[in-house]
GUSE-399021 format. One record per residue: y, x, z of N, C-alpha, C in turn. Coordinates in steps of 0.02 Angstrom, whole numbers, plus 50000, padded with zeros to 5 digits. Layout:
BEGIN
YXZYXZYXZ;...
***
This chain:
BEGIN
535765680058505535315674358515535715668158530;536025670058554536725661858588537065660858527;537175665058482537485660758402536965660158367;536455659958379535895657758346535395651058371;535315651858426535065644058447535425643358522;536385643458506536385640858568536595643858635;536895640558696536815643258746535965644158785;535725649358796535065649058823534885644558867;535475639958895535425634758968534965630158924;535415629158873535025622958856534395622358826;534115628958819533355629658785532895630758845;533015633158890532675638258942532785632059022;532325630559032532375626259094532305628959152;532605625959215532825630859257532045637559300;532225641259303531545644159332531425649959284;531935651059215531855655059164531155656659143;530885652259126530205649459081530425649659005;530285656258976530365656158894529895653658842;529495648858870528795648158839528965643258776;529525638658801529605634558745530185637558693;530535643958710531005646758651530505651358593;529885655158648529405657258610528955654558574;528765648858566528525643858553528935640858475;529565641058483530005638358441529955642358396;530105648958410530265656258379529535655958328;528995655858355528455657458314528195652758274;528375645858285528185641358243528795640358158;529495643858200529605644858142529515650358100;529235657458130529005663758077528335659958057;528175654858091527155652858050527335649957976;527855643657972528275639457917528485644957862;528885650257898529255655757853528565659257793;528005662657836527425667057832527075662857782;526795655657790526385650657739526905650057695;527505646657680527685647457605527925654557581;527735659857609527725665657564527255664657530;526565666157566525745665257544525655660157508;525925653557518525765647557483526295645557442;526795647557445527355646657376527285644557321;526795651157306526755656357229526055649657213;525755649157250524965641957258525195638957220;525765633957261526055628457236526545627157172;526825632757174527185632057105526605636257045;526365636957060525535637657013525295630356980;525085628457037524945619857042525405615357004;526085616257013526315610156974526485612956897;526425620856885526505622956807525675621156781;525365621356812524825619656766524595610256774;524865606556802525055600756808525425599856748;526205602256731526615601556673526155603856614;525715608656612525525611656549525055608056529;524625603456586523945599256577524405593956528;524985588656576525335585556526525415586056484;525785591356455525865591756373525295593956325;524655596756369524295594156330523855590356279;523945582756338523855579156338524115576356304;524765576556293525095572356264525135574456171;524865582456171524825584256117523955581956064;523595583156115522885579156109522985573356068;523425566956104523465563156079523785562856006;524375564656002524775570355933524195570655883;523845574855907523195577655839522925571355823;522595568555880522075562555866522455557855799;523045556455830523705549655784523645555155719;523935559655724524255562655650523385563755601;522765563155623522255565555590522265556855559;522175551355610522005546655596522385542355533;523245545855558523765542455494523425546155409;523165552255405522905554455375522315552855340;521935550255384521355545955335521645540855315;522155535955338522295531755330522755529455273;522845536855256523405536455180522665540355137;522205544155154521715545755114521265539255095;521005534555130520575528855125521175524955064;521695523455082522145518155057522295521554969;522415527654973523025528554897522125532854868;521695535554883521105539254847520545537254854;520245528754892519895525754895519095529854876;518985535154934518505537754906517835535854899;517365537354906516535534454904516345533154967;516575540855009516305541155070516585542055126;516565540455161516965541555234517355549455231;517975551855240518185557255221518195559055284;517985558255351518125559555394517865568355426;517315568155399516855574055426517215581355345;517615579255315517915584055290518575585355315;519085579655323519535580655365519425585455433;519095581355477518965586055542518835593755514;518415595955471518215601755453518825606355426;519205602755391519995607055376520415607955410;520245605255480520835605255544520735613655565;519895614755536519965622355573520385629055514;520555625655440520755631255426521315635655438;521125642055417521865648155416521665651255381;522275654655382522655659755336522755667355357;522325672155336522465681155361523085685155329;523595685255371524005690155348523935694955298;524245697055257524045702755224524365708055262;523765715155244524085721255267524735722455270;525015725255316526005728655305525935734555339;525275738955333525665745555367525685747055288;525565744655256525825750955189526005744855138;526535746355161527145739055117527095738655010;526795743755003526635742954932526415738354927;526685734854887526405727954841526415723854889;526515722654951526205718055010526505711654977;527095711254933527325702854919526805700254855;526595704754840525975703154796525425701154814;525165703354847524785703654894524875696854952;525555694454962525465689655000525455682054947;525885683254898526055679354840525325676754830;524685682254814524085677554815523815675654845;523895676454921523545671654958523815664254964;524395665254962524865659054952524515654654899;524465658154850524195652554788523625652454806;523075656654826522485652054857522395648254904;522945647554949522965643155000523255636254983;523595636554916523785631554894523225627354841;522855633454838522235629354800521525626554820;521665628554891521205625254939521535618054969;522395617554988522435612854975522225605854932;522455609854868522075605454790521445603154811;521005605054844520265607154809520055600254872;520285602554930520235594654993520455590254952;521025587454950521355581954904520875578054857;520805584954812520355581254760519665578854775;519405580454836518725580354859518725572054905;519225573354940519415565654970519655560754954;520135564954916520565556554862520525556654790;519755557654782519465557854694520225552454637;520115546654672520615543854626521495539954642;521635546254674522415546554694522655548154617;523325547254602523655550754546523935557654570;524275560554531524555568054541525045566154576;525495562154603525845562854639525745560954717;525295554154724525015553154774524575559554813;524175562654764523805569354800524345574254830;524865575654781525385582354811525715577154867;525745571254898526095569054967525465569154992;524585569155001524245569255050524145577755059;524355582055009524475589055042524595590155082;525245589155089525885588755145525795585655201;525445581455196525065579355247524615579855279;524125583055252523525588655288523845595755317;524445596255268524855601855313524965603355377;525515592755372525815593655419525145591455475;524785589855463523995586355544523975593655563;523905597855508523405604555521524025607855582;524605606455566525215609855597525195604955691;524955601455701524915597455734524425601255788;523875597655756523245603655795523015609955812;523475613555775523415620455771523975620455834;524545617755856524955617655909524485616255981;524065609755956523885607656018523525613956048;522985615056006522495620656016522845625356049;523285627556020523645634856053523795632356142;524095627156138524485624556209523855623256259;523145620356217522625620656268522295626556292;522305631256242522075637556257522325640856303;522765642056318523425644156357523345640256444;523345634556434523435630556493522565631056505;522045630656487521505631756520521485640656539;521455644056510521505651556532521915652256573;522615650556589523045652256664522725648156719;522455639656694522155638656744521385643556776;521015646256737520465648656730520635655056795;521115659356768521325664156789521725666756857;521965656756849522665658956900523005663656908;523055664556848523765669456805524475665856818;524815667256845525485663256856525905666456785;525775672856775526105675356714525615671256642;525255668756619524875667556573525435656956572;525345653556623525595649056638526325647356647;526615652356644527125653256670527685653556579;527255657356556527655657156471527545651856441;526805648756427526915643856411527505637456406;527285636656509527675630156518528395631856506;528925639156536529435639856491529605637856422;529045638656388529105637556305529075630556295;528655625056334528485619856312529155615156272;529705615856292530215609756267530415612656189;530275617356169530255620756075529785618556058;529025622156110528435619156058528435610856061;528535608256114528635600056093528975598756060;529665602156029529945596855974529705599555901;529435605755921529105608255859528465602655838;528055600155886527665597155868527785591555862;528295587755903528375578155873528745581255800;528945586255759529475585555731528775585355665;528375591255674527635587355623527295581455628;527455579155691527075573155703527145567955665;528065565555667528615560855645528565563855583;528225570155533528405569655468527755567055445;527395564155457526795560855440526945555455410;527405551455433527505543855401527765547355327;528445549555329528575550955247528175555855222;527775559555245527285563055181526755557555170;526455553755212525885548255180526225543455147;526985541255150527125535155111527625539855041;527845544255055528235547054986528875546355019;529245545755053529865546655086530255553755079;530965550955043531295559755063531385560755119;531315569255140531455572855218532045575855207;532395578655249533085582155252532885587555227;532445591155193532375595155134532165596455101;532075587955071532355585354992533035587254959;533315587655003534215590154993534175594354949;534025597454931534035603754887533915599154806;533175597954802532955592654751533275587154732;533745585154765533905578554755534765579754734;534995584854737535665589254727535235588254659;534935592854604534635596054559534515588554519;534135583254571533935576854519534675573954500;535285575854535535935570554524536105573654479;536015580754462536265583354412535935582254340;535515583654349535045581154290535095577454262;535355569854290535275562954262535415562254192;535135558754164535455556454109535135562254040;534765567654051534785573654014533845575353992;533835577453945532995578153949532865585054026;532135582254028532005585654085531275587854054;531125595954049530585598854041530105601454094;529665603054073529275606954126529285615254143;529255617454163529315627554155528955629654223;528515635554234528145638154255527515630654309;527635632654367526855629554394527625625454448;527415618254433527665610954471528355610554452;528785616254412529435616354419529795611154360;530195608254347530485605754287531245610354293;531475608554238532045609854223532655606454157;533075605754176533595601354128534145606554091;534375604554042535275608454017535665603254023;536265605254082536675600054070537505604654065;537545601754010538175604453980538745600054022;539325606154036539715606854098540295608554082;541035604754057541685610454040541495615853982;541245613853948540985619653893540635624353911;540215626253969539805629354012539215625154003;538345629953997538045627554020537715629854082;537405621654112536975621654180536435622154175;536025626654190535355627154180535015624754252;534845616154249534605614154330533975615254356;533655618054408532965616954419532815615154463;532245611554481532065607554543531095608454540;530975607054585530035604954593530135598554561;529555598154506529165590854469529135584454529;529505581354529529485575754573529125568054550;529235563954609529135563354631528715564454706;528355567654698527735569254751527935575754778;527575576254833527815580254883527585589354852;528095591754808527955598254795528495601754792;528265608954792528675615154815528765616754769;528305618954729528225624654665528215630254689;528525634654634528705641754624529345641654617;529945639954634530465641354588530735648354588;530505653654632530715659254605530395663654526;530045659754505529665661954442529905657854404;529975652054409530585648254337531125652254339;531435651754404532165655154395532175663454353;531425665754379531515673154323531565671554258;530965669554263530705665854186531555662554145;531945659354145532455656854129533115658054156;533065666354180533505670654172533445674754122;532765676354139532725681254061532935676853996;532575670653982532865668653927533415668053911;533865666753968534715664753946535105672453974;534705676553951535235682254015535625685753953;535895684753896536415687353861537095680653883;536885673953919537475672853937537535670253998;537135673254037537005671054115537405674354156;537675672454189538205673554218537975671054305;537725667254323537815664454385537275661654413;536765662454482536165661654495536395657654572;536465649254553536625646054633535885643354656;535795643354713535355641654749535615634654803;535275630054819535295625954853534775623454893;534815624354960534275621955009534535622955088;534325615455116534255614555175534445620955223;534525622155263534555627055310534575626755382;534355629055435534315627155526535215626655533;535255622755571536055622755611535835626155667;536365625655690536455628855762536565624155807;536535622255870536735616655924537515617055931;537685611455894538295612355928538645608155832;538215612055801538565612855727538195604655710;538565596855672538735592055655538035594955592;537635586655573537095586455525537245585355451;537175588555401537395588255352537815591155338;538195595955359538765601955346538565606155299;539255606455249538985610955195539345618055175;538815621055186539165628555212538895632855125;539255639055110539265643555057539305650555069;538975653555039538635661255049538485662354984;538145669654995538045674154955537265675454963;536625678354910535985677954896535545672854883;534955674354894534495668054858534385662654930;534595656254940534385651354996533915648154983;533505652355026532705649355006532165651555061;531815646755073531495646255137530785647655128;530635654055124530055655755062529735661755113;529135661255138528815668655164529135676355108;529325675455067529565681755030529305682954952;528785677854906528625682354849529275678054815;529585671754829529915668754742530595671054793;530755671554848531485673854848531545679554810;531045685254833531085692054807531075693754716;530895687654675530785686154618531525683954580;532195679654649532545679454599533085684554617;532955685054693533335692854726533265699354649;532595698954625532335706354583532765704054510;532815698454499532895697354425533675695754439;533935696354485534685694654472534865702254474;534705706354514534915710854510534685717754457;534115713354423533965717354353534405715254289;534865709754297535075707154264535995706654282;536085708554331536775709054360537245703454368;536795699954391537105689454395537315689654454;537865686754497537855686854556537415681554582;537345681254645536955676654681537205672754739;537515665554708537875660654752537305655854805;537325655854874536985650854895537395645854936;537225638354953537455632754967536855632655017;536955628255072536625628055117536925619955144;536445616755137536535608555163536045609755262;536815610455324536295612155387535945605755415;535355605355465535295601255477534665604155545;534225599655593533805604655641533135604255601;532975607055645532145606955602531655600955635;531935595855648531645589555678531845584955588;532425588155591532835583255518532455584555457;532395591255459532095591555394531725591555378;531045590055419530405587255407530265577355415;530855575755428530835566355436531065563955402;531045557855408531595553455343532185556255333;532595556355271533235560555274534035553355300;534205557855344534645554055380535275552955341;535695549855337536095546455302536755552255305;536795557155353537185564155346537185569055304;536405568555294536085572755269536255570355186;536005564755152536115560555080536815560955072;537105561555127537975558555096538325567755091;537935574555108538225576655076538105578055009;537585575754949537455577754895538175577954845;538655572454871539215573454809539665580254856;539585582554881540065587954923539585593454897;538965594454890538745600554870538935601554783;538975595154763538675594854678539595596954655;540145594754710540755599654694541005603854725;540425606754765540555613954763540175619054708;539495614954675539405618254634539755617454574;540225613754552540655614854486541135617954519;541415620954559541775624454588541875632554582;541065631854598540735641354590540895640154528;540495636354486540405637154415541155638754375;541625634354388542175635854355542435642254389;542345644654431542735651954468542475655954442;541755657154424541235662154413541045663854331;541215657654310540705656354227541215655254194;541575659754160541665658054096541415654554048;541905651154001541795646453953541265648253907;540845644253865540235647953850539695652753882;539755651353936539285657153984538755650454013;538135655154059537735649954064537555651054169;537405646254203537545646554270536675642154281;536275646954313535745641054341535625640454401;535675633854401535805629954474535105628954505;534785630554557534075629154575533965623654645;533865617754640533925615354688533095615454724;533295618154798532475621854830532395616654856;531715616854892531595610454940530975607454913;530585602954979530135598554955530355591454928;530075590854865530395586554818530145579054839;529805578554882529605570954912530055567954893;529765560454859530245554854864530915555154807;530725562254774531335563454740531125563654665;531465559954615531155560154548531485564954501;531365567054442531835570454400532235568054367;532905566954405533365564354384533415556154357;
***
């Protein structure tokens, strides 16, 4: 007790009256006893304080990204009627997984929901922006995408933060607010891609497309399967067979179904299947770094990777991929000047493969992936 508070003289007044050491003693087990009990309260209180915030702040998120949305629908598709009460109404859609306990066919199976989900896209567009052109409609896609990606965040983060509050679940509150600094940059990073999908702006993965349009230049450019074009550009006595999404406007395509499609046609002298697209960095790893691998680089739920994965290896082509890194804040925003300046560093590493890989008279197709915003054919 004397290395703990002391010589007793000086606590204990003369007459050995312990009333005021006991006194001391218990007011500090009362202090100790309430923030056990009230701790767990309070740090309750200020996680659902933080989670109310980013609610809030995501609330606002939806409201801006719906409104930039009419606002490129009113302006480029000048419709009849107020598009508003159809907008709001598409904020609620989704998408049902397909079955996977019995993996037969499941990329088939997911492959069409994909295309009907892409044709419900179509089907808004055309309903709101009767007289947009084809390219203006495929950038307000992308843009109902990216709102829908917006609100569908907020929603989740409100759901969450009213039920832990509801519950006073410290575990329900507790994951969230851990999570919040991903899901926030996940969500300004849809937020901030609103300006270039309503005005036509390339994003950092355009990179892929815009590799594919430099190559192209100068060369006829056709069309082949659904949004895809494609060019021949003769290379060192090699040809390049280039493909990209139909640009200008903000589209994906299929390119794992051109790339079959125009393997099979050239596969008595196909030799070489490069892929090009965007890819996540790591923290730490510099924007625009251009890194080289092996398989299809392609950022695809699974039916067109698995399409040129199936046809290269029905066909015995190897499979070169290029990877332009960058975060996933980058590659949904304007494309940053790291990002554009590596296109001549990818376009010689692809005559690089090509001369290592392709023999003279042999044929090499180059597929540049990516959303083609902002990017023309060649």
């Amino acid at each position: 007790m004397v290395a703990i508070f002391g010589p007793c003289k000086q606590l204990v007044p003369p007459g050995g009256d312990y009333t005021y050491l006991i006194v001391y003693i218990a007011t500090l087990v009362f202090f100790i006893l309430l923030w056990m009990f009230l701790g767990q309260k309070y740090q309750l209180y200020l996680w659902i304080r933080e989670a109310e915030k980013a609610t809030y702040k995501l609330e606002l998120m939806a409201k801006k990204s719906k409104e930039a949305l009419l606002t490129a629908i009113r302006e480029l598709g000048r419709p009849e009627r107020d598009p508003w009460d159809e907008v709001e109404k598409f904020m609620e859609f989704f998408v049902i997984e397909p079955v996977d306990r019995d993996p037969f066919g499941v990329l088939k199976r997911l492959e069409h929901l994909l295309d009907t989900e892409r044709e419900k896209f179509k089907d808004i567009v055309a309903r709101v922006a009767p007289h947009a052109s084809s390219d203006e409609k495929a950038n307000l896609e992308v843009s109902f995408a990216a709102a829908l990606a917006v609100n569908y965040i907020y929603k989740i983060v409100r759901h969450y933060t009213l039920l832990g509050k509801k519950t006073k679940s410290m575990l329900i509150i507790m994951q969230i607010v851990y999570n919040l600094p991903i899901i926030m940059r996940i969500a300004e990073a849809y937020f901030n891609a609103m300006d270039p999908f309503t005005k036509g702006k390339p994003i950092g993965d355009s990179i892929g497309p815009m590799v594919a349009a430099k190559l192209m230049r100068g060369h006829e450019v056709k069309g082949i399967g659904d949004e895809i074009v494609f060019a021949e550009v003769p290379f060192e006595g090699r040809l390049l067979v280039v493909v990209k999404a139909e640009g200008p406007g903000g589209r994906v395509g299929k390119p794992g179904e051109a790339v079959a499609k125009l393997a099979r046609q050239y596969r008595d002298k196909l030799k070489r299947i490069i892929t090009i697209d965007a890819a996540a960095k790591m923290e730490g790893e510099p924007t625009g770094q251009v890194a080289e691998g092996v398989g299809a680089a392609i950022g695809d739920p699974g039916p067109e990777k698995y399409k040129i994965e199936q046809v290269a290896l029905e066909l015995g082509v190897g499979l070169d991929a290029i990877v332009i890194k960058q975060g996933f804040d980058e590659a949904l925003t304007v494309m940053r000047k790291e990002i554009a300046e590596s296109v001549d560093k990818v376009i010689e590493a692809v005559k690089r493969v090509v001369r290592e890989k392709v023999a003279e008279g042999g044929v090499a197709i180059i597929a540049g992936i990516g959303n083609t915003i902002g990017v023309g054919n060649g």
